[in-house]
Rosetta silent file (secondary structure, phi, psi, omega in degrees, C-alpha in Angstrom):
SEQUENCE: XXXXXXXXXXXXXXXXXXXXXXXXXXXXXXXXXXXXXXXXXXXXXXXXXXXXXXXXXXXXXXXXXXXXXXXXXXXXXXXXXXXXXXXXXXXXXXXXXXXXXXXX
SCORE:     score description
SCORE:     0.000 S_00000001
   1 L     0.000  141.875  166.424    0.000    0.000    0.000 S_00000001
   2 L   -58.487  146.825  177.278    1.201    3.610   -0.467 S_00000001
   3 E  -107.481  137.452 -179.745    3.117    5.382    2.205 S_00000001
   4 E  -147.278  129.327  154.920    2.350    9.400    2.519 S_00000001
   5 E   -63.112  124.619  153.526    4.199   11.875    4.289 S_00000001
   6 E  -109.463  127.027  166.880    2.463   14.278    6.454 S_00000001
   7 E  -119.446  125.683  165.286    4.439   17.694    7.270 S_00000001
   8 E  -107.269 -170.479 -158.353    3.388   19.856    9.337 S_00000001
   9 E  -179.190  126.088 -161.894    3.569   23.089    9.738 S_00000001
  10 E    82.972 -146.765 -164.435    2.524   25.973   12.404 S_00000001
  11 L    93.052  155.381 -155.257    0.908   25.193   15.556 S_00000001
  12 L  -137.729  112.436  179.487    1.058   27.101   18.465 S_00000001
  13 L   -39.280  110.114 -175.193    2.652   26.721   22.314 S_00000001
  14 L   -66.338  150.295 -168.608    0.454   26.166   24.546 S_00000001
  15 L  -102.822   18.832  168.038    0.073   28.385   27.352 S_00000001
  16 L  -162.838 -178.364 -167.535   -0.454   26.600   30.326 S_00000001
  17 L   -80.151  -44.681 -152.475    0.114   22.691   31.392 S_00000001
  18 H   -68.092  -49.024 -172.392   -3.993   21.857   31.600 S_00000001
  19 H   -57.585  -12.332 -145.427   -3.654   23.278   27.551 S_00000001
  20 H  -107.253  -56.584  160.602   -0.698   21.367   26.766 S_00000001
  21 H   -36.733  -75.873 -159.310   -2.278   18.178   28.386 S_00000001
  22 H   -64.168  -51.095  161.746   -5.331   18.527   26.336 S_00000001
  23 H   -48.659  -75.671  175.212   -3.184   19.522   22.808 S_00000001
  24 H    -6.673  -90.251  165.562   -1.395   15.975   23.923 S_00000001
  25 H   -26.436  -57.608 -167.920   -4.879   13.936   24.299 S_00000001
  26 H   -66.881  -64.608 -169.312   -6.367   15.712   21.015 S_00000001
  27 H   -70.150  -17.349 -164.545   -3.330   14.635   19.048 S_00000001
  28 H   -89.922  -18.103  168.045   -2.664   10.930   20.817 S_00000001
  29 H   -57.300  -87.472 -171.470   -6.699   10.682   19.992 S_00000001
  30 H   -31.410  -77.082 -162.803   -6.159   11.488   16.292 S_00000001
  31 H   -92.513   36.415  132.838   -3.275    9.242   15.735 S_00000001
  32 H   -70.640  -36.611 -169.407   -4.747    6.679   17.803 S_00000001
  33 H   -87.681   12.199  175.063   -7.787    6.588   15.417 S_00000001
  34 L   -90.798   -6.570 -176.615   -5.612    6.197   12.382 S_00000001
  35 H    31.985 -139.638  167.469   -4.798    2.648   13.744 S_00000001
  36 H   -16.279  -59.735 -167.234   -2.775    0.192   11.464 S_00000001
  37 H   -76.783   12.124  150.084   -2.239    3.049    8.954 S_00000001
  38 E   -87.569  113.673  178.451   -0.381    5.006   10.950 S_00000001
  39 L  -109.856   -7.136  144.880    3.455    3.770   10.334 S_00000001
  40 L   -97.969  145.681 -153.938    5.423    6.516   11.660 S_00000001
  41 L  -113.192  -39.958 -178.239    3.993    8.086   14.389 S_00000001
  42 L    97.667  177.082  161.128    7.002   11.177   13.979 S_00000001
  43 L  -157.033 -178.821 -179.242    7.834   13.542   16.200 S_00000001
  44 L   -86.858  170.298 -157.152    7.766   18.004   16.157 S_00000001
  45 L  -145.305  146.782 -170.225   10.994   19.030   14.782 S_00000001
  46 L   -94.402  141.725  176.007   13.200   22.193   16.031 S_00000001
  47 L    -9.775  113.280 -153.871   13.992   25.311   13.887 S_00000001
  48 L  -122.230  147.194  177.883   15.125   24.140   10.611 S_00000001
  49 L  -114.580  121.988 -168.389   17.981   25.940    8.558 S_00000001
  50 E   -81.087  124.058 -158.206   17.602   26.504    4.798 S_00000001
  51 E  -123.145  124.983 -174.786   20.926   25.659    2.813 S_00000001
  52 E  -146.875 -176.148  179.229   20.702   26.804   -0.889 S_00000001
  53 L   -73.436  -18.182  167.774   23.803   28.088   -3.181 S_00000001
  54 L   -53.055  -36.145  164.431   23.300   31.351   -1.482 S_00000001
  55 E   127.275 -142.698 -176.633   24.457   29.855    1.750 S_00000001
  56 E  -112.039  135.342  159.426   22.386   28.773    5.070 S_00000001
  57 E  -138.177  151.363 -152.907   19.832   30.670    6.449 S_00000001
  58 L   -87.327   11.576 -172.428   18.740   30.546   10.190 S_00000001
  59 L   -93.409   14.649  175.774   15.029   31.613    9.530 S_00000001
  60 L    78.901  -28.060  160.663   13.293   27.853    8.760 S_00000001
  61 L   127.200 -163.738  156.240   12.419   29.075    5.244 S_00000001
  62 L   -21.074  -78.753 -116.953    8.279   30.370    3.700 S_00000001
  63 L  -144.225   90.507 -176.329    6.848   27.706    5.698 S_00000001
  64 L   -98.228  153.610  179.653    8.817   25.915    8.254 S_00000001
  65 L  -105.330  171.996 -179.246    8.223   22.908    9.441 S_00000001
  66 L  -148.150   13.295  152.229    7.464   21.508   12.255 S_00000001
  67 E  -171.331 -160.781  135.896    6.679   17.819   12.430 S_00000001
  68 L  -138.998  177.692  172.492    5.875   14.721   10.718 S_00000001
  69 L  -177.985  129.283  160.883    4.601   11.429   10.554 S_00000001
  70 E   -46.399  123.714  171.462    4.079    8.581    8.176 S_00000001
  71 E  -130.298  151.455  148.363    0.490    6.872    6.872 S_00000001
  72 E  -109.391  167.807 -158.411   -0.652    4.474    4.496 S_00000001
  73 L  -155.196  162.895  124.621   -3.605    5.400    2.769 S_00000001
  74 L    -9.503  -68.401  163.783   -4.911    3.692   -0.789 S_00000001
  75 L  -162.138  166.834  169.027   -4.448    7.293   -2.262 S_00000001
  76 L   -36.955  -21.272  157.825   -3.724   10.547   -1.866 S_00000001
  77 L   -88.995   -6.643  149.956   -7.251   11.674   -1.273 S_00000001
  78 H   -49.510  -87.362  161.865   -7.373    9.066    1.344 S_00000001
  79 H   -27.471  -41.140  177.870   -4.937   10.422    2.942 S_00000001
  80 H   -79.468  -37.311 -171.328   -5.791   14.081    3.087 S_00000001
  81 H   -64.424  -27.434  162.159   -8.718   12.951    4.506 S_00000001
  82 L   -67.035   -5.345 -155.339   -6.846   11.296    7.469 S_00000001
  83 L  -106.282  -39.559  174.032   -4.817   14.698    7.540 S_00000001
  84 L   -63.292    9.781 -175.564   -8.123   16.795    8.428 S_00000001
  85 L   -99.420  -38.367 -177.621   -8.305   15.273   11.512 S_00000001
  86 L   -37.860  115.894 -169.437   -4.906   16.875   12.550 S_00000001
  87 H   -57.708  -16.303 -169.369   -5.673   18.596   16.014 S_00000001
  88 H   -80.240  -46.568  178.117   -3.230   21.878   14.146 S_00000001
  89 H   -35.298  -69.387 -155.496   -5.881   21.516   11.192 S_00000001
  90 H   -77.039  -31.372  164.752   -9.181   21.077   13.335 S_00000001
  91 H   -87.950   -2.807  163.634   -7.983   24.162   15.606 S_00000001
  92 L    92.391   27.687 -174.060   -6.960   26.442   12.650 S_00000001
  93 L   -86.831  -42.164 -156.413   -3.354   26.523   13.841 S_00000001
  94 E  -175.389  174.731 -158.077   -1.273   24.868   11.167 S_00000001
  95 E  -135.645  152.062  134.456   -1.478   22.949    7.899 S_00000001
  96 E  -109.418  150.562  159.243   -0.420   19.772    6.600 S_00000001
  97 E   -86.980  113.541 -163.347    1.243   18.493    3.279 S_00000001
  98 E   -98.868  118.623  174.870    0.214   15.146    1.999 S_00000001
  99 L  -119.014  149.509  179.641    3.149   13.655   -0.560 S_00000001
 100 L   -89.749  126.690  167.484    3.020   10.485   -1.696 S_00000001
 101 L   -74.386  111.029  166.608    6.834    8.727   -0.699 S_00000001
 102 L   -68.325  136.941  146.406    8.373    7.350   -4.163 S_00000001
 103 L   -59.152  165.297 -174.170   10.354    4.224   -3.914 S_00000001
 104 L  -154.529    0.000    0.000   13.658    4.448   -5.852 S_00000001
């Protein structure tokens, strides 16, 4: 079955522990209910540096990201639909990007 990356990107620090619990639950909820088809579960990812022929720069880029996680899905509309579920999504926080992973 195809494997599709999701990266995300925004999402927002929560401001107190009872919020932080409850972002926790809302996302271990989500990718609990993806069951089997979740095969990377991921993890958030720290300030990313953009390296081009221009040289490195320390701002994370457009869009930076800030997590992933691996699914199989059928297809790509499959997928997104598992992606709308994303607690960054369903609170209007952050986006994801569904790519299909090529084999090589």
């Amino acid at each position: 079955m195809p494997q599709f990356i999701f990266a995300y990107h925004g999402g927002k620090t929560p401001e107190s522990a009872e919020e932080g619990a409850a972002v926790m639950e809302a996302w271990k909820s989500w990718m609990g209910s993806m069951g089997t088809a979740l095969v990377v579960p991921g993890n958030p990812v720290g300030l990313s540096k953009t390296v081009s022929t221009a040289g490195i720069a320390d701002d994370g880029g457009a869009n930076p990201l800030s997590g992933y996680s691996v699914v199989e899905a059928t297809d790509q509309a499959t997928a997104c639909d598992m992606a709308k579920g994303c607690p960054m999504v369903v609170s209007g926080h952050g986006s994801v990007e569904v790519a299909e992973l090529v084999s090589m």
